[in-house]
FIDRENKOL-943988 format. One line per 5 residues: their letters; for each residue y negated, x negated, z of N, C-alpha, C, O, CB. Coordinates in steps of 0.02 Angstrom, whole numbers, plus 50000, padded with zeros to 5 digits. Glycine has a CB too. Layout:
<lumnus>
A> Y X Z Y X Z Y X Z Y X Z Y X Z  ...;
</lumnus>
This chain:
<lumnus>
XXXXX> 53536 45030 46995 53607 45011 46992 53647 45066 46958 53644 45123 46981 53634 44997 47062  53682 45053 46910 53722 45098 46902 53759 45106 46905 53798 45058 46909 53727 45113 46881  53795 45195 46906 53840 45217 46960 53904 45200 46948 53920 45174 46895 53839 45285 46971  53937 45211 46986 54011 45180 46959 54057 45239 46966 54109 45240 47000 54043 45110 47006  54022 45305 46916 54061 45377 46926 54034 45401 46846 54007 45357 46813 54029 45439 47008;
XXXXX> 54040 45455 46822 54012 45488 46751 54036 45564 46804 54076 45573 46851 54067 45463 46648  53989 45608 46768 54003 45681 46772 54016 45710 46667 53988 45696 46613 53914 45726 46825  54088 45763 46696 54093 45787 46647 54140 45856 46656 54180 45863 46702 54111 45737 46605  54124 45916 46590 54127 45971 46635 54216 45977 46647 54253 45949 46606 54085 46046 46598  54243 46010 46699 54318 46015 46717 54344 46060 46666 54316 46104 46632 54333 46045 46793;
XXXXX> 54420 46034 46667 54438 46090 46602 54515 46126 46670 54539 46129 46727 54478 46029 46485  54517 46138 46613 54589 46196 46634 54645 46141 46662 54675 46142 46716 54633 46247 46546  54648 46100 46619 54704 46041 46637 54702 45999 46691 54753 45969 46708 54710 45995 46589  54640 45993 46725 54610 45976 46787 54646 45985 46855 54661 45946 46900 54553 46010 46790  54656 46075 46842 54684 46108 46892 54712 46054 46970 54680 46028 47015 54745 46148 46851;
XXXXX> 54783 46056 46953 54823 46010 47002 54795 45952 47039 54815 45937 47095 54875 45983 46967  54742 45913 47004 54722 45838 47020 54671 45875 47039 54692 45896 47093 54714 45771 46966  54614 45899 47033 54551 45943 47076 54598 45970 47145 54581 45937 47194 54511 46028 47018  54632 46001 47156 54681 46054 47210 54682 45983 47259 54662 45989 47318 54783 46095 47174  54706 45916 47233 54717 45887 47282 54639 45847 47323 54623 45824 47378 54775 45842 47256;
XXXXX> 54621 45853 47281 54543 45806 47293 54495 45892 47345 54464 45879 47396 54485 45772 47168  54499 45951 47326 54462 46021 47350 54478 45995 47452 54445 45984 47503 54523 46124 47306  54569 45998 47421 54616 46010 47485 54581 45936 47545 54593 45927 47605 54725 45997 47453  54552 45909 47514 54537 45848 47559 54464 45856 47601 54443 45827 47651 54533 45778 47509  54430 45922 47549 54348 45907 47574 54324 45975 47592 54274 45994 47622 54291 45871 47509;
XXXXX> 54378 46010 47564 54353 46122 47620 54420 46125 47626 54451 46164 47590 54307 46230 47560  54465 46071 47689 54545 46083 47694 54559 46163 47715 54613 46190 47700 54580 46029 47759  54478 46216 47768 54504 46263 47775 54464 46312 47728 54443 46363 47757 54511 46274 47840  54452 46307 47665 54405 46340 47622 54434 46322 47559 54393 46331 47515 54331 46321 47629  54493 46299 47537 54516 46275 47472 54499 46338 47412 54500 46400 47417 54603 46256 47481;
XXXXX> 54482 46293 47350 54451 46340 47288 54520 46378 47270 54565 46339 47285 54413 46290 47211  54541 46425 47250 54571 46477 47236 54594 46446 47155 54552 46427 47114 54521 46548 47248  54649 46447 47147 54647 46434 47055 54612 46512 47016 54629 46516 46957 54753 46422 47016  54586 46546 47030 54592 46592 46976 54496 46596 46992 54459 46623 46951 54659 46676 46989  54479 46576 47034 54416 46549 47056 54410 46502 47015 54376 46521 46968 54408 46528 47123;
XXXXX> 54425 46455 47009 54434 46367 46987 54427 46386 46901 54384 46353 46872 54536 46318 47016  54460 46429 46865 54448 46456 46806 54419 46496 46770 54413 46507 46709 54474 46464 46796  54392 46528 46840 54339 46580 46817 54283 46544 46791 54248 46565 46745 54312 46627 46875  54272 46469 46829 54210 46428 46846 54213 46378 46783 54189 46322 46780 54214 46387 46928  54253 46419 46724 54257 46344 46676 54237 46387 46604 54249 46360 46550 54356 46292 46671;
XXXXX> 54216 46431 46606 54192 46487 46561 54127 46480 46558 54099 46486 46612 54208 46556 46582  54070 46463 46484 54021 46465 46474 53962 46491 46517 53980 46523 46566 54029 46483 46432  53899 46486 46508 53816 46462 46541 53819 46506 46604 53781 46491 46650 53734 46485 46484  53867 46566 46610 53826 46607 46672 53886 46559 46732 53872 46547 46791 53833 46728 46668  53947 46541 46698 53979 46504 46787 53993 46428 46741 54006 46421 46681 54088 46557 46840;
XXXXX> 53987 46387 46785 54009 46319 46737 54042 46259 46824 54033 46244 46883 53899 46271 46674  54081 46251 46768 54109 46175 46848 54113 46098 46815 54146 46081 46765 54224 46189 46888  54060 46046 46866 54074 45984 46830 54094 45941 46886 54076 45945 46944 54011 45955 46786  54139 45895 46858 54169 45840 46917 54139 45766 46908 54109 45739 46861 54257 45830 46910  54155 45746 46965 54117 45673 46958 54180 45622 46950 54231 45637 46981 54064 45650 47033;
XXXXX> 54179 45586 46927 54271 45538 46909 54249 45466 46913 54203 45447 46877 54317 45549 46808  54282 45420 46958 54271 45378 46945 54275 45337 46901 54330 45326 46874 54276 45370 46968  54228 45311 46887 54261 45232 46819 54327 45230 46798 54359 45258 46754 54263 45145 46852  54345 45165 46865 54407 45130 46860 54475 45188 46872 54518 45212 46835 54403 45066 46918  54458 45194 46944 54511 45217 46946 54543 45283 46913 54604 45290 46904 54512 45217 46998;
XXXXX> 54487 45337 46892 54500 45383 46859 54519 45450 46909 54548 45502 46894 54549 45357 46813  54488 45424 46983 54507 45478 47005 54440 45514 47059 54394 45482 47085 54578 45460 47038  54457 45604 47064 54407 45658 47057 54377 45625 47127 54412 45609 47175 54436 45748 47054  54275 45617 47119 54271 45580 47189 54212 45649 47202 54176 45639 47251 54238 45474 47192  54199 45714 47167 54144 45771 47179 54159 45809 47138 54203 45804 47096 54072 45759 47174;
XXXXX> 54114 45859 47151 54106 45920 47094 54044 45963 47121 54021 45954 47178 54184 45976 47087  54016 46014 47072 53990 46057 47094 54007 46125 47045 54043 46120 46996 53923 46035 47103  53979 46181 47062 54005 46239 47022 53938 46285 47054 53910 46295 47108 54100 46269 47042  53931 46306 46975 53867 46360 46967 53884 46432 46953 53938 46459 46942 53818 46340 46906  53829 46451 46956 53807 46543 46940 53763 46561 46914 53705 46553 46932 53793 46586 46988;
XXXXX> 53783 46591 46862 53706 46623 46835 53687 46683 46837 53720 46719 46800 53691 46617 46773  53624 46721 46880 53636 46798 46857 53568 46801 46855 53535 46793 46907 53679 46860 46905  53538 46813 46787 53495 46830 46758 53435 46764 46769 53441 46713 46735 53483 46900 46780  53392 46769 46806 53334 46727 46802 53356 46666 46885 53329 46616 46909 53247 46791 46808  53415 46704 46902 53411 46680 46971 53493 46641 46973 53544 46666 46949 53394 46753 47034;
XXXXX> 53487 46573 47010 53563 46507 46984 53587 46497 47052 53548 46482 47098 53538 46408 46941  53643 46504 47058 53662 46526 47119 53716 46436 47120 53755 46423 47075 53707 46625 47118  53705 46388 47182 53732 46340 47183 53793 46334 47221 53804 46302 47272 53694 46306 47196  53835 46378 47180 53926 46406 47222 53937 46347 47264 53921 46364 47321 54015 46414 47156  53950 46302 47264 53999 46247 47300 53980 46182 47275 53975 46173 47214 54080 46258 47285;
XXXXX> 53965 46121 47329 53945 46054 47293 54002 46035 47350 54016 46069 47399 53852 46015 47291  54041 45953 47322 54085 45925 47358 54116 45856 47368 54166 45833 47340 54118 45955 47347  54084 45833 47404 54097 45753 47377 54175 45735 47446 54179 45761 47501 53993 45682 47395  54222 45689 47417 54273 45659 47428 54248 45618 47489 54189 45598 47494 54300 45624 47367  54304 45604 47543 54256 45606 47614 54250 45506 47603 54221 45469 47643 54314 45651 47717;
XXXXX> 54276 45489 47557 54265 45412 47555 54235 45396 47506 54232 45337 47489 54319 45372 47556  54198 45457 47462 54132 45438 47440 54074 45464 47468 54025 45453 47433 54127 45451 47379  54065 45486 47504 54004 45505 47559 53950 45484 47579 53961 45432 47610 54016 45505 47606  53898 45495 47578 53844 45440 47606 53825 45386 47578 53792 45342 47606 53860 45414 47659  53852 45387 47498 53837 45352 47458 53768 45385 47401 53755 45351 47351 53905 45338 47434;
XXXXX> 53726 45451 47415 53703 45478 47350 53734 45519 47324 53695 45565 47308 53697 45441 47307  53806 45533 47305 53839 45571 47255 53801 45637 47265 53767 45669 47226 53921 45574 47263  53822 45651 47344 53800 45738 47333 53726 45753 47316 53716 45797 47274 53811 45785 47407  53671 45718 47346 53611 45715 47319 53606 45721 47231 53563 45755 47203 53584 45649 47347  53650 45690 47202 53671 45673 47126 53698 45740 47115 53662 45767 47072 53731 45607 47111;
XXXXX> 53728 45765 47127 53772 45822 47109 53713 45884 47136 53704 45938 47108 53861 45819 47156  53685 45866 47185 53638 45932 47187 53570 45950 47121 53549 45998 47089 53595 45922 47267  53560 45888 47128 53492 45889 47072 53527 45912 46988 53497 45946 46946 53448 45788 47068  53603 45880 46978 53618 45900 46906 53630 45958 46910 53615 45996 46864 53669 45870 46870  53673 45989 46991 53676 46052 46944 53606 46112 46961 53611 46171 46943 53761 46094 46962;
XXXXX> 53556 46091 46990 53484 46132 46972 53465 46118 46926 53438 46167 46900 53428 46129 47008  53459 46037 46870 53453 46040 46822 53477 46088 46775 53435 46119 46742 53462 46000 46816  53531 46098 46768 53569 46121 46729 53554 46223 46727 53551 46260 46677 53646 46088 46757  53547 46242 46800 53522 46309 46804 53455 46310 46774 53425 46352 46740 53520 46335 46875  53442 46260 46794 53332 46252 46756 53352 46289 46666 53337 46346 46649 53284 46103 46739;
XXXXX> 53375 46254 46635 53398 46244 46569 53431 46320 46549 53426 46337 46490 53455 46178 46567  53453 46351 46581 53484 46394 46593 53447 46467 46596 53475 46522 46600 53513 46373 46643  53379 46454 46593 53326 46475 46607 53321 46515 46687 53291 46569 46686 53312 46512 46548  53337 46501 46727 53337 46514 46811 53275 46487 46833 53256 46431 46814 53400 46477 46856  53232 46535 46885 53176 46518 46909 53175 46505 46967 53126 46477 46993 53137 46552 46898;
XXXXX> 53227 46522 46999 53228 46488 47073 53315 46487 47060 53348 46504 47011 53188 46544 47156  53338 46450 47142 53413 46435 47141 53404 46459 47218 53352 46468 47250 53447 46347 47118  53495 46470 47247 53489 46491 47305 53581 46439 47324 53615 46406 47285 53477 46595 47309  53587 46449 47380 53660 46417 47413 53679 46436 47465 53631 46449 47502 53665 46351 47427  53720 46444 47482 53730 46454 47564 53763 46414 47601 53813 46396 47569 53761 46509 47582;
XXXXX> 53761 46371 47691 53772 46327 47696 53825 46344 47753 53845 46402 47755 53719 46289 47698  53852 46293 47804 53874 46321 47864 53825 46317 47927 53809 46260 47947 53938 46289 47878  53808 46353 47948 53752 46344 48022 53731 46268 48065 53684 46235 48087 53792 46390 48087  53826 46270 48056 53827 46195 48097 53833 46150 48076 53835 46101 48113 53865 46180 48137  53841 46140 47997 53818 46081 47946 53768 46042 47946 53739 46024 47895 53809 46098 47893;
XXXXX> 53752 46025 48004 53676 45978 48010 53659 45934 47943 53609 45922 47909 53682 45915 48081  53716 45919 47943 53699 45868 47857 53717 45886 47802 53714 45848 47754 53731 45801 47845  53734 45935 47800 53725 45987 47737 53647 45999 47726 53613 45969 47684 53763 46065 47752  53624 46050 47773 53576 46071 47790 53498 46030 47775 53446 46055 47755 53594 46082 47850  53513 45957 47792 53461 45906 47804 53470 45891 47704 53422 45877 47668 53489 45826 47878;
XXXXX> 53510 45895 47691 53528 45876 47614 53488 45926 47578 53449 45903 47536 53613 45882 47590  53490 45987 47586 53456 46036 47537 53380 46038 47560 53331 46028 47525 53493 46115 47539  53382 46057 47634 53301 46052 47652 53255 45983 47613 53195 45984 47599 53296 46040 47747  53313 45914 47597 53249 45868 47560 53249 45883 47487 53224 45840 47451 53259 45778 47567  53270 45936 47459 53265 45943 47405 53225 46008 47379 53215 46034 47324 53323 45936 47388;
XXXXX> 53204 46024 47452 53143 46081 47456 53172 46158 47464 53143 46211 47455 53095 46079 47380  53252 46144 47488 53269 46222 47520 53257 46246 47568 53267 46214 47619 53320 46240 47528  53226 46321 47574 53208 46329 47637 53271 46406 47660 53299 46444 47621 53109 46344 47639  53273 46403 47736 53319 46474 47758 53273 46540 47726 53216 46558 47740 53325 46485 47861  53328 46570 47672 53305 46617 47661 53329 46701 47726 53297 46739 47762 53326 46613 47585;
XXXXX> 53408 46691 47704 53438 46716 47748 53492 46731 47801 53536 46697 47774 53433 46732 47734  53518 46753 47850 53580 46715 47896 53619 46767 47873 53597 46824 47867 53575 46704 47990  53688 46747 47856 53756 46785 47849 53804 46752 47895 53807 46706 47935 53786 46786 47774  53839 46801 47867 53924 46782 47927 53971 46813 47873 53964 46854 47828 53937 46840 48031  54029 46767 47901 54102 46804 47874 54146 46821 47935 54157 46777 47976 54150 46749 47822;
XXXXX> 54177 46892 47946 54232 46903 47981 54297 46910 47950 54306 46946 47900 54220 46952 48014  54358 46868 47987 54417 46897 47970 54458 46956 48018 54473 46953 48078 54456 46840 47961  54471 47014 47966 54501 47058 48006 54584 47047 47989 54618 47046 47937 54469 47134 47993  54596 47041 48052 54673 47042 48036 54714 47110 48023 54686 47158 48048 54707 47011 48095  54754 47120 48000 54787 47168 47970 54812 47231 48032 54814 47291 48020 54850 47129 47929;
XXXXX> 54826 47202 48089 54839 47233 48159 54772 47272 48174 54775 47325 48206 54857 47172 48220  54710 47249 48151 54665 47286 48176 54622 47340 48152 54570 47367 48173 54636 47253 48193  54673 47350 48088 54655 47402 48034 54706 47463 48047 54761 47462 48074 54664 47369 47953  54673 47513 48022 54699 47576 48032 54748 47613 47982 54730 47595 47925 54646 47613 48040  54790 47647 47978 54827 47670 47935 54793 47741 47896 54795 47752 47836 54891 47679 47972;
XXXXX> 54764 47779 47943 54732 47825 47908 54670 47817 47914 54644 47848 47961 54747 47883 47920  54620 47772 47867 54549 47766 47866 54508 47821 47845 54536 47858 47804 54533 47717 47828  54455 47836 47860 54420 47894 47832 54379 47851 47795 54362 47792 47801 54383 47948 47880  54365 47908 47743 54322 47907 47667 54356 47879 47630 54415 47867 47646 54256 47872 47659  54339 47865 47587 54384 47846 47498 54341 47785 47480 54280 47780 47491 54374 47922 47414;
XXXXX> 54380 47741 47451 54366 47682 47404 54345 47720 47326 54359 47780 47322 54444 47626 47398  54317 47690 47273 54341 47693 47205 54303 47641 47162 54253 47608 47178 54330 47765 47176  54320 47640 47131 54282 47580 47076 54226 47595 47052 54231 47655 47041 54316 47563 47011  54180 47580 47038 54104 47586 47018 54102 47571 46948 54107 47515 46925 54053 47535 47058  54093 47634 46910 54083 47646 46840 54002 47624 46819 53948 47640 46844 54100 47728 46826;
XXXXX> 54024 47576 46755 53974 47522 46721 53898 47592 46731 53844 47589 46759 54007 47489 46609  53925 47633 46700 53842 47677 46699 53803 47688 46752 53744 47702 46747 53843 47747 46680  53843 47680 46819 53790 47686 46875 53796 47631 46941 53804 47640 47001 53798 47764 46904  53788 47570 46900 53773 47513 46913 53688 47506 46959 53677 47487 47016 53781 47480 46841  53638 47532 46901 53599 47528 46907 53581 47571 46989 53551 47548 47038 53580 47537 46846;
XXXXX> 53604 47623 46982 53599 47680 47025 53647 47651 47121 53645 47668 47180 53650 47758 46967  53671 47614 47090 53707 47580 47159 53674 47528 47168 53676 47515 47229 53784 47558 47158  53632 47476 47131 53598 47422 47162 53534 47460 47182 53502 47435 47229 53587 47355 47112  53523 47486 47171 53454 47509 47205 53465 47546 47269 53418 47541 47308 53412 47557 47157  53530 47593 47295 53535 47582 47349 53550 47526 47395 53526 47515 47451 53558 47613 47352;
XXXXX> 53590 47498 47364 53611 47438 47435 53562 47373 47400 53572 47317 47423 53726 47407 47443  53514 47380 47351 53477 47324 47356 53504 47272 47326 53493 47215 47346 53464 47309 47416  53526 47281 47294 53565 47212 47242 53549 47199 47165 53524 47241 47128 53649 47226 47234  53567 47128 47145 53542 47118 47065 53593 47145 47045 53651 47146 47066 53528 47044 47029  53559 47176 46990 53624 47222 46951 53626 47179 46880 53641 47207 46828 53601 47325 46932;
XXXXX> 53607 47098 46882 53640 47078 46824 53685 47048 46851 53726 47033 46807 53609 47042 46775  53705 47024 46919 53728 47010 46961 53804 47036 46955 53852 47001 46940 53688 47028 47009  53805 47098 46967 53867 47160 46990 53891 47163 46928 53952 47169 46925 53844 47246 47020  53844 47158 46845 53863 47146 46785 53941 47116 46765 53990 47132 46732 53813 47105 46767  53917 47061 46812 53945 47004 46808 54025 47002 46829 54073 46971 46806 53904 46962 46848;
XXXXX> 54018 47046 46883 54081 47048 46919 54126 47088 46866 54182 47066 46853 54074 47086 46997  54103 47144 46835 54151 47198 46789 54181 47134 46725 54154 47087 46697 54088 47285 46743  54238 47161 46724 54309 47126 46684 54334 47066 46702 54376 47043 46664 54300 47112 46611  54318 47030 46756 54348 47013 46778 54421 47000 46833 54420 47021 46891 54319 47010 46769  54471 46968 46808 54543 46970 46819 54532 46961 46887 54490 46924 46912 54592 46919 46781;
XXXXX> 54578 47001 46918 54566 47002 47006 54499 47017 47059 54482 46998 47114 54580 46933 47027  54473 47064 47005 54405 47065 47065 54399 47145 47023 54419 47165 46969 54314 46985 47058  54346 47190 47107 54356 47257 47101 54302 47258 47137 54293 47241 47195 54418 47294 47120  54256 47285 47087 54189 47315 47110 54203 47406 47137 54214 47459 47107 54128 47307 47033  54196 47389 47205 54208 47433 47226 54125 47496 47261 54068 47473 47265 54264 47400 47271;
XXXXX> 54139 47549 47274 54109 47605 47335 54155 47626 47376 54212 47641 47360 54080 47673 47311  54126 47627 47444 54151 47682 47500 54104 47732 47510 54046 47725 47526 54165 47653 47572  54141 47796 47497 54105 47853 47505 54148 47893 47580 54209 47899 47586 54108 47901 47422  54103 47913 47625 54133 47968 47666 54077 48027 47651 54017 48029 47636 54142 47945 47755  54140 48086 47665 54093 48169 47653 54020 48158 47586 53962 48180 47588 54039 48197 47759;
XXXXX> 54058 48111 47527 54034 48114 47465 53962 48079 47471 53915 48090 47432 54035 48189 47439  53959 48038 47519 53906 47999 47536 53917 47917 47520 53970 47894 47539 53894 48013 47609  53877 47877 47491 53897 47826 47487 53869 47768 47520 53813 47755 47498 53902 47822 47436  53890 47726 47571 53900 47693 47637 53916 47645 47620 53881 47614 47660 53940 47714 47685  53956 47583 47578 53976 47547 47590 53997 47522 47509 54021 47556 47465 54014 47562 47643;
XXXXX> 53978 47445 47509 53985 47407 47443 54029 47353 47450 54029 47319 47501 53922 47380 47416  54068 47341 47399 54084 47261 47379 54108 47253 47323 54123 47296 47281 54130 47225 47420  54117 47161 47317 54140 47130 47258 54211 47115 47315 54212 47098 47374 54083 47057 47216  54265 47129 47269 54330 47125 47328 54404 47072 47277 54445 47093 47237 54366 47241 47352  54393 47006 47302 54456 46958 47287 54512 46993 47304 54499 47013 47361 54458 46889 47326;
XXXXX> 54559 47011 47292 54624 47025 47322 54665 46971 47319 54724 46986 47323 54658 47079 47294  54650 46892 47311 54674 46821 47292 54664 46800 47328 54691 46745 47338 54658 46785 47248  54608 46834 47386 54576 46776 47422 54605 46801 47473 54661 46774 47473 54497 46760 47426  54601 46843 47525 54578 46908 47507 54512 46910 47517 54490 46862 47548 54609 46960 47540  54478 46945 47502 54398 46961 47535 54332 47003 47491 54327 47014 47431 54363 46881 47551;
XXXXX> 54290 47018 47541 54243 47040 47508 54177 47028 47516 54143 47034 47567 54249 47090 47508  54153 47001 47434 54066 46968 47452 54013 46973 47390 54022 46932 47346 54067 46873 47469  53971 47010 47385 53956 47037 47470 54012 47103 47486 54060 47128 47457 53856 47074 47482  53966 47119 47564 54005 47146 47601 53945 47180 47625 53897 47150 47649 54053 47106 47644  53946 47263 47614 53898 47297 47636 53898 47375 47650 53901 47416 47604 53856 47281 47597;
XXXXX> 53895 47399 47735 53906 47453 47749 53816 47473 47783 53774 47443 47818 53981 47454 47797  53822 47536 47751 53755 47590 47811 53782 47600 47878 53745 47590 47926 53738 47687 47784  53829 47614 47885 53838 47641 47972 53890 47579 47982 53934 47580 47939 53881 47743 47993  53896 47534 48021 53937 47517 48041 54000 47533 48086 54041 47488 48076 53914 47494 48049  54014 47558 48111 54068 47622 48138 54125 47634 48098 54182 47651 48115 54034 47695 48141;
XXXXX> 54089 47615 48013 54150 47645 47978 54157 47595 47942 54160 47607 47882 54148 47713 47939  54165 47494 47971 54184 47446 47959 54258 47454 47964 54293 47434 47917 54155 47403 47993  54278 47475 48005 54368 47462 47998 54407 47511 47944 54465 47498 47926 54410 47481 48082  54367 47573 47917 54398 47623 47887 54403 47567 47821 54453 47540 47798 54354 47703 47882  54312 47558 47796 54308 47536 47733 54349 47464 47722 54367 47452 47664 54233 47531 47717;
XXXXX> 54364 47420 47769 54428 47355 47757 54475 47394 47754 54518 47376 47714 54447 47291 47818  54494 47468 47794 54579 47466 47785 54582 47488 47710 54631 47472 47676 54628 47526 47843  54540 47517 47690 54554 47535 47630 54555 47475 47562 54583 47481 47508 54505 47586 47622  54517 47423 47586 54535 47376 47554 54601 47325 47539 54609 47280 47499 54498 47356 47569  54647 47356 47594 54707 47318 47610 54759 47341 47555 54810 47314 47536 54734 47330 47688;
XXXXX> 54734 47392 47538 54781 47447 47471 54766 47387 47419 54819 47376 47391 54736 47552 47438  54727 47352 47400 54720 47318 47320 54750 47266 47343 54730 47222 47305 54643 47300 47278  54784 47243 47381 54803 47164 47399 54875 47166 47378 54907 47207 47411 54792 47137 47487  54909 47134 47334 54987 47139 47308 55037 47105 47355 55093 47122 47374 54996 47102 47235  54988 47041 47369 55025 46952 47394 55055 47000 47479 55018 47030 47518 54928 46846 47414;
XXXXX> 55111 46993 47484 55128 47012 47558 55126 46952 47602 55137 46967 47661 55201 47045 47566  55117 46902 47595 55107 46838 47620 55012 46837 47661 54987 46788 47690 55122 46781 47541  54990 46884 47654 54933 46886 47674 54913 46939 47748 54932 46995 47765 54902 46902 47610  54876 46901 47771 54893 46940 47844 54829 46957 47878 54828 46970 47938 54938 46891 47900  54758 46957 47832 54706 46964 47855 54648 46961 47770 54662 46940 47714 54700 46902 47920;
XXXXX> 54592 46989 47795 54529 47007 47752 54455 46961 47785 54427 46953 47839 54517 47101 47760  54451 46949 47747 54371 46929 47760 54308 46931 47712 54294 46919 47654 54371 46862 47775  54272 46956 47778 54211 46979 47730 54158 46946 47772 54150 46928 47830 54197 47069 47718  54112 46947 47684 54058 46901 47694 53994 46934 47689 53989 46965 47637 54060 46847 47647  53945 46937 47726 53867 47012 47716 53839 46959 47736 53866 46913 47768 53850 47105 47771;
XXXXX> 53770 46965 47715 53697 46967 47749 53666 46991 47778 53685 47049 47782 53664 46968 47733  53601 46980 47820 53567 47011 47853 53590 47091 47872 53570 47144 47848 53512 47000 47823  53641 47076 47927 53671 47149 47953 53679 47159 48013 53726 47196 48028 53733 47166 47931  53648 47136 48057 53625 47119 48127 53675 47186 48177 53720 47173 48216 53522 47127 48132  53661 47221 48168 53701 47295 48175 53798 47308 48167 53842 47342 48194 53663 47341 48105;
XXXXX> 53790 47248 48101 53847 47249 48081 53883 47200 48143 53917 47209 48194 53850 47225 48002  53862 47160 48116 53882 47098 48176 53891 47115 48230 53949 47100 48243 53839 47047 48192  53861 47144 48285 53867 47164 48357 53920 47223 48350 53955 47233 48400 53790 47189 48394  53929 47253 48309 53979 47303 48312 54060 47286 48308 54110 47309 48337 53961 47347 48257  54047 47227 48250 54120 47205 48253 54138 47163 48324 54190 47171 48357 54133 47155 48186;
XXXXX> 54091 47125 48335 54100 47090 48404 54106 47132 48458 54121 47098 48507 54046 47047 48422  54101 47193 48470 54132 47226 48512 54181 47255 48487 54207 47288 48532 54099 47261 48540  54213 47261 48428 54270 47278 48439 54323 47229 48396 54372 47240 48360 54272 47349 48425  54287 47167 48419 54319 47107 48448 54350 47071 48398 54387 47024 48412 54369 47121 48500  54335 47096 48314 54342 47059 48253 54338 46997 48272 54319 46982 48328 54296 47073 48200;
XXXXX> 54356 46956 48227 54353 46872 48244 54323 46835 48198 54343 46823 48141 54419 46837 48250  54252 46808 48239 54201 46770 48183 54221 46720 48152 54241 46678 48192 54141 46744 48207  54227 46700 48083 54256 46655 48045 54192 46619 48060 54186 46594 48116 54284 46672 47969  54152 46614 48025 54065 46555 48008 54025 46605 48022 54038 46665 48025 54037 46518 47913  53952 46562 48034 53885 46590 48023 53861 46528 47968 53863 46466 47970 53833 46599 48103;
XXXXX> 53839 46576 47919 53805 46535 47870 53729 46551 47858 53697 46601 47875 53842 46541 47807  53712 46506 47832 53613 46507 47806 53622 46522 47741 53666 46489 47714 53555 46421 47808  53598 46556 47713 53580 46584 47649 53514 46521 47630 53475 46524 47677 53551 46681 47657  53493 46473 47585 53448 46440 47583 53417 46436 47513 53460 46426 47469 53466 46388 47610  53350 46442 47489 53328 46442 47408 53271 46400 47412 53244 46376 47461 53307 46520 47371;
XXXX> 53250 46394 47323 53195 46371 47311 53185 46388 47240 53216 46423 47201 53191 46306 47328  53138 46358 47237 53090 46407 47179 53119 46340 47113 53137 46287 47137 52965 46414 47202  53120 46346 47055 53142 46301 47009 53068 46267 47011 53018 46295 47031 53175 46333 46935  53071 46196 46985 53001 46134 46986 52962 46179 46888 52912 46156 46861 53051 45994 46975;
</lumnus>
């Protein structure tokens, strides 16, 4: 049967009519415009929508990543009164197609814990839990005015030299440098370096999100509160992986768990 939708990729002019269709299906996760445009820029990020026929209006989308051999499946989203029809199944397979092509050898996503049917959606398409993350929001009250250690930006030449401590793709972190609103950052205390991120000041947040000692979680957010312009903003959230340490630390000092998410991959066919 055929479908009674076309996919084609989103442009800039999209904006407003996507915002209202996002706002309906992650009402507390809405895409960011400067996100939304980042995602419309050639092979390494790309965004395509699904439109209906007749009516002409946005019923999905999905939005990709590319960093290096490995396709990262940002966000899939179907309209809650097209649901349960296939679409997202549809929208998952084009956009792994599309990373395949892309030359990506495996793909990865991350889901919400308690998404049972999220979850059941990727596992039949052969994803398995790679790894568990969380996001905390710290509210602005629970940050400190005089944080110890220093922030600074992470200079292109020792890229290499910072993913190999905290373990990261460094075509990855590539990726992040020149882009508008985002600050690849280090936290160094006593000239030691402890603590990584990729840091939205739009959103606000930082992801990843990665400290050695946890103890010096509240220093390294307060210092992140310095890049944020918008005074309308009243909290940070950050997003890490496998930080088990991290986690119990903020929970005692009583941060407030936004999600637990599954990190989930598979190998390209």
């Amino acid at each position: 049967m055929e479908p009674d939708y076309y996919l084609r990729d989103l442009t800039a002019d999209d904006w407003s009519k996507f915002k209202e269709m996002d706002k309906l299906i992650f009402p507390e996760e809405q895409m960011m415009e400067s996100s939304f445009m980042r995602g419309l820029s050639g092979l390494k990020s790309s965004s395509v929508i699904a439109v209906h026929k007749e009516s002409k209006v946005f019923i999905g989308y999905y939005k990709i990543g590319v960093y290096g051999n490995e396709g990262h499946v940002m966000r899939i989203g179907v309209h809650p009164e097209h649901q349960k029809k296939g679409l997202g199944s549809h929208l998952l397979e084009r956009s792994m197609h599309q990373l395949k092509n892309a030359g990506c050898k495996s793909y990865y996503l991350y889901v919400e814990e308690k998404n049972e049917a999220a979850k059941e959606l990727y596992k039949k398409h052969g994803y398995k839990v790679d790894k568990k993350s969380w996001q905390f929001i710290f509210p602005y009250k629970k940050l400190t005015e005089k944080p110890k250690g220093k922030c600074r930006h992470v200079e292109w030449g020792e890229i290499q030299m910072i993913c190999l401590r905290f373990n990261l793709n460094p075509i990855l972190i590539q990726q992040y440098f020149g882009r508008e609103n985002q600050h690849v950052l280090v936290f160094e205390v006593m000239g030691q370096q402890i603590g990584f991120t990729r840091f939205s000041p739009d959103f606000p947040g930082g992801m990843p999100f990665i400290i050695k000692d946890p103890k010096y979680a509240l220093d390294f957010v307060s210092h992140l509160k310095t890049y944020i312009t918008n005074p309308d903003f009243e909290s940070i959230k950050t997003t890490f992986d496998n930080q088990e340490r991290l986690v119990e630390h903020l929970k005692k000092e009583k941060i407030p768990l936004n999600y637990e998410l599954l990190k989930m991959r598979r190998a390209a066919d």
